[in-house]
N, C-alpha and C positions, 0 to 999 in steps of 0.2 A: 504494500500500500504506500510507503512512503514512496518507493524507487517512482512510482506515478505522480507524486503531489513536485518529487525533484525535476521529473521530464516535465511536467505542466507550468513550474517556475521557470525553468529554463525556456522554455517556449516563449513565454510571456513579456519576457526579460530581455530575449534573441527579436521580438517582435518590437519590443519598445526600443530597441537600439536602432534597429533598422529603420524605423521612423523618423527619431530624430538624425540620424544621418541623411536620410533621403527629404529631411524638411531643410536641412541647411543647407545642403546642394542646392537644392531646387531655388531656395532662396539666394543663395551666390551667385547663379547662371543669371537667374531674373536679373539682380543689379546691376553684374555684366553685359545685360543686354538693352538698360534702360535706354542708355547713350545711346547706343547706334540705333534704335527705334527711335527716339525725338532726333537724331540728327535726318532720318530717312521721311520723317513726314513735315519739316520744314524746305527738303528738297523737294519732294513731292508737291508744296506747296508755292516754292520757287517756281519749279518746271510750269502749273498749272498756269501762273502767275504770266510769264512771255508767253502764254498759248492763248489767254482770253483778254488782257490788254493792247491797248493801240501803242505805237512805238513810245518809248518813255526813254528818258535818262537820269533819273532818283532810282532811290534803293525802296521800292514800295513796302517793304519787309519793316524798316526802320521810319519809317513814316505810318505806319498802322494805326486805325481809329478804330476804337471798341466802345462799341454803343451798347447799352441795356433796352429790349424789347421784349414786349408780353406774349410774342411770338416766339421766343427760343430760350430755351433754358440756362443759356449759358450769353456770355457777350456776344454779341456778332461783331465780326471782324470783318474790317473794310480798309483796302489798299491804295490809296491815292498814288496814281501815274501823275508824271510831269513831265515836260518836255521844253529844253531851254525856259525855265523855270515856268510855263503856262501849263495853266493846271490842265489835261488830255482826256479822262478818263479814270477809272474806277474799277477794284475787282471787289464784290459782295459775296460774301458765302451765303447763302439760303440752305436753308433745311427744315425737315418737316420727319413727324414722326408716322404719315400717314402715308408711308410705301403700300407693297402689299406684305411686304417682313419688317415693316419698322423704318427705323430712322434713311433718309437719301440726304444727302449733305453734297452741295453744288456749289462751283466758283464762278459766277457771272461777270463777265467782263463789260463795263459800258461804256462809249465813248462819253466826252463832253453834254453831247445834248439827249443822252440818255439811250441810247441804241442800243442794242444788244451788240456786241462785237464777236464772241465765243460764249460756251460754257464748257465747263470739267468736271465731271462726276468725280469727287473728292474720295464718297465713300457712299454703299449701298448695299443691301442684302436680297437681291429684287431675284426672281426666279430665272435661272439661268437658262438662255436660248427666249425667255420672254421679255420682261422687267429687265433683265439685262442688256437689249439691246437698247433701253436710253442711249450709253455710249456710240451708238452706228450713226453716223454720216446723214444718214437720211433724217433721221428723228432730231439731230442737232441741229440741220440746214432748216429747219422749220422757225429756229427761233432767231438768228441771223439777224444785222440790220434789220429787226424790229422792234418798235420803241412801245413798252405796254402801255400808254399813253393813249394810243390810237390805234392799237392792234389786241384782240384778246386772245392771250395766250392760254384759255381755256381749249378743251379737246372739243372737237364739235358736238358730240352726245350733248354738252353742257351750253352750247350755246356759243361754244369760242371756231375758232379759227386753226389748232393745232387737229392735225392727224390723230392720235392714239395708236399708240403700240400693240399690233395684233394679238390677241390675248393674252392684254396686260394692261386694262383702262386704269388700272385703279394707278400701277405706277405712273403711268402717264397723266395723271390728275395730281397726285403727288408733285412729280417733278414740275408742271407747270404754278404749283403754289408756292414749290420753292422757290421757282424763278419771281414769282411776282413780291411774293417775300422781303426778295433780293432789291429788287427793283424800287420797291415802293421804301426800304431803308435808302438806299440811293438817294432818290426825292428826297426826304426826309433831313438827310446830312450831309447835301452838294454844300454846303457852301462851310461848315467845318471841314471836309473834306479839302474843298481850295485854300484852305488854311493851313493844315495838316503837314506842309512840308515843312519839315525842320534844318 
């Protein structure tokens, strides 16, 4: 009886060790990989940055404006472009947590008088081969030099002017309220933004 109660401590003991070794690894690898994960999604956010901006010569990164809105849980972040010090344009992130898996998170590019220039899907959990295709060419070229001012960038079901992504309305409703999101903080903070460069 005892030899069972010494194999049963032993077990328990080989089981508690191997946990705490396998918790501090786990936890050293994570810290080791903090850095290069925040270095990978501020290039991520670089790269995005010259894909949906007009030509600029500031550092839009070190010029960032973070506004508080009832629309996002967190600041929204807005990049002022400049060009031979005239203000050019703007990157908005828009997000919304009504994908068809939750959060889409987009970088809207606008020129000066508010156009769409580009967009970057930043981040998204959309159904792959459906909701995934927001990224495709096609569905981007919809939002292009248009200004939501005088273009609704609703899907048509809803009364707008965008296409919809073939079985995938709900992203596609989604992604166009990010962009308006995007847009209507734009409006909101042109003229902090003209200020914005340091």
């Amino acid at each position: 009886m005892s030899k069972k109660k010494d194999t049963f401590l032993n077990m328990v003991v080989s089981l508690f060790v191997i946990t705490i070794v396998a918790g501090f690894s786990l936890g050293f690898v994570n810290d080791l990989t903090v850095g290069p994960k925040a270095k990978a999604k501020i290039e991520k956010k670089v790269n995005a940055l010259k894909l949906v901006l007009p030509t600029f010569d500031n550092n839009p990164v070190d010029d960032i404006l973070l506004v508080q809105s009832e629309l996002a849980k967190d600041s929204i972040e807005m990049y002022p472009a400049f060009y031979e010090n005239k203000f050019v344009g703007a990157a908005v992130i828009g997000s919304t947590e009504k994908g068809f898996s939750g959060l889409i998170k987009i970088m809207v590019g606008f020129n000066e008088g508010g156009n769409i220039k580009n967009i970057e899907v930043l981040e998204q959990k959309e159904t792959p081969g459906l909701g995934t295709k927001m990224k495709d060419e096609k569905f981007l070229a919809q939002f292009r030099e248009k200004n939501p001012s005088n273009f609704n960038i609703k899907v048509t079901k809803d009364g707008g002017e965008i296409d919809a992504l073939t079985g995938a309305t709900i992203t596609s409703r989604a992604f166009g309220e990010a962009v308006q999101m995007a847009y209507d903080e734009f409006v909101d903070n042109k003229d902090s933004l003209k200020k914005s460069k340091k």
